[in-house]
VMD Tcl script that draws the C-alpha trace (Angstrom):
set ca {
  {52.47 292.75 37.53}
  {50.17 295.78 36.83}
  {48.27 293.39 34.21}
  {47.53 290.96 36.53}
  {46.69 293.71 39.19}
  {44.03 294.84 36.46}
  {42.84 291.23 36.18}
  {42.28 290.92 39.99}
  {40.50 293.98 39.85}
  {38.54 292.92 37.11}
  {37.34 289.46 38.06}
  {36.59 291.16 41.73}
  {34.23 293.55 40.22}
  {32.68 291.42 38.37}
  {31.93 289.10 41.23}
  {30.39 292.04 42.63}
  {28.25 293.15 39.76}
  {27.13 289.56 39.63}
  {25.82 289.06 43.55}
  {24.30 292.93 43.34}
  {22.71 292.16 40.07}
  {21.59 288.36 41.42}
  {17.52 288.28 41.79}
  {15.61 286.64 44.08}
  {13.54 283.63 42.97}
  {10.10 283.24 45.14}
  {7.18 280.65 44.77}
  {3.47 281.30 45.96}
  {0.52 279.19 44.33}
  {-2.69 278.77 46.55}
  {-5.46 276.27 44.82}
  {-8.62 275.08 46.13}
  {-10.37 275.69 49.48}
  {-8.33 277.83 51.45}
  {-9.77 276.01 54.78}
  {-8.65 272.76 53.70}
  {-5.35 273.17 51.85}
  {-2.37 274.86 53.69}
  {-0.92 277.54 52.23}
  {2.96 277.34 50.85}
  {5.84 279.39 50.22}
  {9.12 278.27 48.51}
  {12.24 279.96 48.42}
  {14.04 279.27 44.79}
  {17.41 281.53 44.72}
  {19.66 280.38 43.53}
  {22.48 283.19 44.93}
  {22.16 282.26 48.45}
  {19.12 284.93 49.54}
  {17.36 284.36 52.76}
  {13.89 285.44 52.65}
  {13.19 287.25 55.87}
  {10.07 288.49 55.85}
  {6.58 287.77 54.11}
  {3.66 289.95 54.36}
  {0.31 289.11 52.43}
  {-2.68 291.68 51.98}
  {-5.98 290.82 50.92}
  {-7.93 293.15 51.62}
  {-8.49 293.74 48.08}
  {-10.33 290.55 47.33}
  {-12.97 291.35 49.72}
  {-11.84 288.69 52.00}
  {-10.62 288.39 55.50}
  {-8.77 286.05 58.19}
  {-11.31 284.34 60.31}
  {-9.13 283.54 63.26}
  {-12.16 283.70 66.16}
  {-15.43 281.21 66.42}
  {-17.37 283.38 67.58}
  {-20.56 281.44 67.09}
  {-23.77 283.50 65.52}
  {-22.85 286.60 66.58}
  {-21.38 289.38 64.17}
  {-18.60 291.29 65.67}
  {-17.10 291.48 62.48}
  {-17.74 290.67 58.74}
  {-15.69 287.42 59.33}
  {-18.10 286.38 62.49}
  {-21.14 286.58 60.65}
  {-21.91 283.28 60.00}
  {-21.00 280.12 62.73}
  {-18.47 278.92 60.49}
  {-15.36 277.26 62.05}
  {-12.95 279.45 62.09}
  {-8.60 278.66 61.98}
  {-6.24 280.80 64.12}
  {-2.58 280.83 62.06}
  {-0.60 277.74 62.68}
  {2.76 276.40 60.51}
  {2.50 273.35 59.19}
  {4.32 270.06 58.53}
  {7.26 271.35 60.90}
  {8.18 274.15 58.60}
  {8.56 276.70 61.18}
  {11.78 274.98 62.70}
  {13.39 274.79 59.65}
  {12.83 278.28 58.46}
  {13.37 279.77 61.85}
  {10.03 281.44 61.99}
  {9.14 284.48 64.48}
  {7.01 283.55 66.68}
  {4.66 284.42 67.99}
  {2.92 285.32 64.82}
  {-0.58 287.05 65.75}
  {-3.18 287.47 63.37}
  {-6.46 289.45 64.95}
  {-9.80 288.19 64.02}
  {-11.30 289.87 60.42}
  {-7.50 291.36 59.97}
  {-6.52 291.29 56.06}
  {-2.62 291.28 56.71}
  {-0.74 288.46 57.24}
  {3.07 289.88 58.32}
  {5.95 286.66 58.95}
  {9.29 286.79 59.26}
  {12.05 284.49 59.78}
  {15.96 283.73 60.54}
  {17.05 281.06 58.08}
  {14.65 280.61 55.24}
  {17.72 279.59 53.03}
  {17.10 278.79 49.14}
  {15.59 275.27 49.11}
  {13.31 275.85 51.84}
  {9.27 276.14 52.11}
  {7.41 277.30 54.55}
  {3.81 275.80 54.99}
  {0.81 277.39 57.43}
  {-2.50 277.26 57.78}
  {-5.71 279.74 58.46}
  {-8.84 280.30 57.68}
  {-10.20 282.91 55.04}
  {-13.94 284.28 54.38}
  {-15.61 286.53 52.19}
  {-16.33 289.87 54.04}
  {-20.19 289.17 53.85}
  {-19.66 285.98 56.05}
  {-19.36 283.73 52.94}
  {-16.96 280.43 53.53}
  {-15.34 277.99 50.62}
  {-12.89 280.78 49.87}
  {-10.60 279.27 47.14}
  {-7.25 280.14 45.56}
  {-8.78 282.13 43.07}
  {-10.87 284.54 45.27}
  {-7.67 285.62 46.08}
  {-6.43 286.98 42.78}
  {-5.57 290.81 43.20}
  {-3.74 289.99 46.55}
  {-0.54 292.04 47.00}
  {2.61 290.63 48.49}
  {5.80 291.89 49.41}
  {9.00 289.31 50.33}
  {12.15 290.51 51.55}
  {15.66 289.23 50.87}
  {18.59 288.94 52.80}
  {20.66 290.83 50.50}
  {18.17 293.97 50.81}
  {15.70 293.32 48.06}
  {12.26 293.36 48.32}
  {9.84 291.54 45.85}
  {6.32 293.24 45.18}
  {3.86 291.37 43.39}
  {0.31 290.02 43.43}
  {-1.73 287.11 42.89}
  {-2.79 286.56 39.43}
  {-4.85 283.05 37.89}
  {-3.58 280.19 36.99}
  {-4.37 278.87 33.02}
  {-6.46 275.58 32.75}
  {-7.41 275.73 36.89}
  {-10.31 277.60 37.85}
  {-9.35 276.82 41.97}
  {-5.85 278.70 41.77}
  {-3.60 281.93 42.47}
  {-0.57 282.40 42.00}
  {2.41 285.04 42.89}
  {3.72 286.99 40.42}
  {6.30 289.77 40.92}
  {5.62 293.08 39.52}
  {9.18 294.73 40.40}
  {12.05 294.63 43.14}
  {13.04 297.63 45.26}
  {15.51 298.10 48.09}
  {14.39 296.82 51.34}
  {13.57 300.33 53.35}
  {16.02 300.48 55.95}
  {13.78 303.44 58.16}
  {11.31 303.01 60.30}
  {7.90 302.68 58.60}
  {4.13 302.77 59.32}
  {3.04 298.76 60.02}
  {0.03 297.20 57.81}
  {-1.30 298.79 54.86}
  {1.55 301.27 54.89}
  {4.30 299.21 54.50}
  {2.57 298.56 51.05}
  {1.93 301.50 50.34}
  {5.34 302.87 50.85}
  {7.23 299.48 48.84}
  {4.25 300.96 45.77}
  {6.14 304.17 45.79}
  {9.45 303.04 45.97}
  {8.39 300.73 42.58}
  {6.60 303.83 41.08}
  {9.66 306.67 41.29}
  {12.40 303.63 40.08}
  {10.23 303.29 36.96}
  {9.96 307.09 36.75}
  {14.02 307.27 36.71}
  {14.67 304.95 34.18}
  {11.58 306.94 32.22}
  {13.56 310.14 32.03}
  {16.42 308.19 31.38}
}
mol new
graphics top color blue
foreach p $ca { graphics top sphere $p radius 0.5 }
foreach p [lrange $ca 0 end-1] q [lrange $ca 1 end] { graphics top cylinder $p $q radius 0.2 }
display resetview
C-alpha cells in the first residue's frame, strides 16, 4: 500500500514538473513589402498554451505605423510623404477564431502594436494587416527593415516569451522571431508601451543573474 502511495505520488509530480517545465512554441516570419503582405502569427505548443497577448515594438528599426492619410502634410514622420496609409485590420477571418480584443487601436506614427486574445489555442494563426514607413517618410518597408524588433508573447500558463526579429539565411526580404528567454508573466500592474518592455528586459536580466551566482 505505502509503495503504491509513493508511486502515485511520484507519477503526480512528475506530471507536474512536466506541464511547469512545458515551453511555449511561437512562430513570427514577416518577408517582403510590409504594405502588401499581411503579417502572421502561429501558435505551435504543443502543451495546450493559449497565447493571450502579443505586443510588437519597432521603434528600434526606425520605422513606424502609418495608420492616417493625411495627404502632403507632415504631422508626423509617418505623414510626410502622401503615401497610402493602412489602419490595423485582421485578416482572412482570423480574429474569430482566435477571439481577438477588439477594438485594437493603433494611433498614427505609434511604434507599438499591443493584441490580445481569448482562445488562441495551439494550432491557430492569427493574420492582420497595416501599414509601416521609415521615420523619414520612406515607404516599401520590407521584412527585413524590421530586424532588431522586440516582441513579447504571453502564455496562458504564465509565461512570457521575449525575443526579437533577426534575418532570415538565403532571403534578403525577411524577419523572423526569435526568442531570447522566457520569464513569468508579471501579474502587477505595469506602465503600458515601452515599459512593459522594459520591465519583461529586467525580469530576463536578474533570472540570468541568479543562475550566474549559482
Amino acid at each position: 500500500m505505502k509503495l503504491r502511495k509513493k508511486l502515485l505520488i511520484s507519477a503526480f509530480m512528475t506530471l507536474v514538473s512536466t506541464q511547469l517545465l512545458a515551453t511555449p512554441i511561437f512562430s513570427f516570419e514577416i518577408d517582403g513589402d510590409t504594405f502588401l503582405n499581411s503579417f502572421s502569427i502561429q501558435n505551435n505548443s504543443n502543451a495546450g498554451e493559449s497565447v493571450t497577448r502579443f505586443q510588437l515594438e519597432i521603434g528600434s528599426t526606425d520605422t513606424c505605423f502609418d495608420t492616417l492619410f493625411a495627404g502632403s502634410d507632415d504631422i508626423n514622420p509617418c505623414s510626410f510623404s502622401s503615401n497610402a496609409a493602412k489602419q490595423f485590420s485582421p485578416a482572412n477571418g482570423t480574429d474569430f477564431a482566435t477571439g481577438l480584443v477588439e477594438p485594437v487601436l493603433v494611433p498614427d506614427a505609434s511604434t507599438l502594436l499591443d493584441i490580445s486574445f481569448t482562445r488562441f489555442t495551439p494550432g491557430n494563426r492569427f493574420n492582420w494587416d497595416i501599414d509601416v514607413d521609415f521615420n523619414d517618410g520612406g515607404v516599401a518597408v520590407a521584412g527585413s527593415d524590421l530586424i532588431g524588433a522586440t516582441a513579447l508573447i504571453d502564455f496562458s500558463d504564465g509565461q512570457r516569451l521575449i525575443g526579437e526579429l533577426i534575418g532570415v539565411a538565403g532571403n534578403p526580404n525577411a524577419s523572423v522571431f526569435v526568442v531570447s528567454g522566457i520569464v513569468p508573466v508579471p501579474t502587477v500592474s505595469v506602465p503600458s508601451g515601452v515599459g512593459i518592455f522594459l520591465l519583461g528586459i529586467f525580469a530576463l536580466a536578474c533570472r540570468k543573474f541568479r543562475i550566474t551566482r549559482i
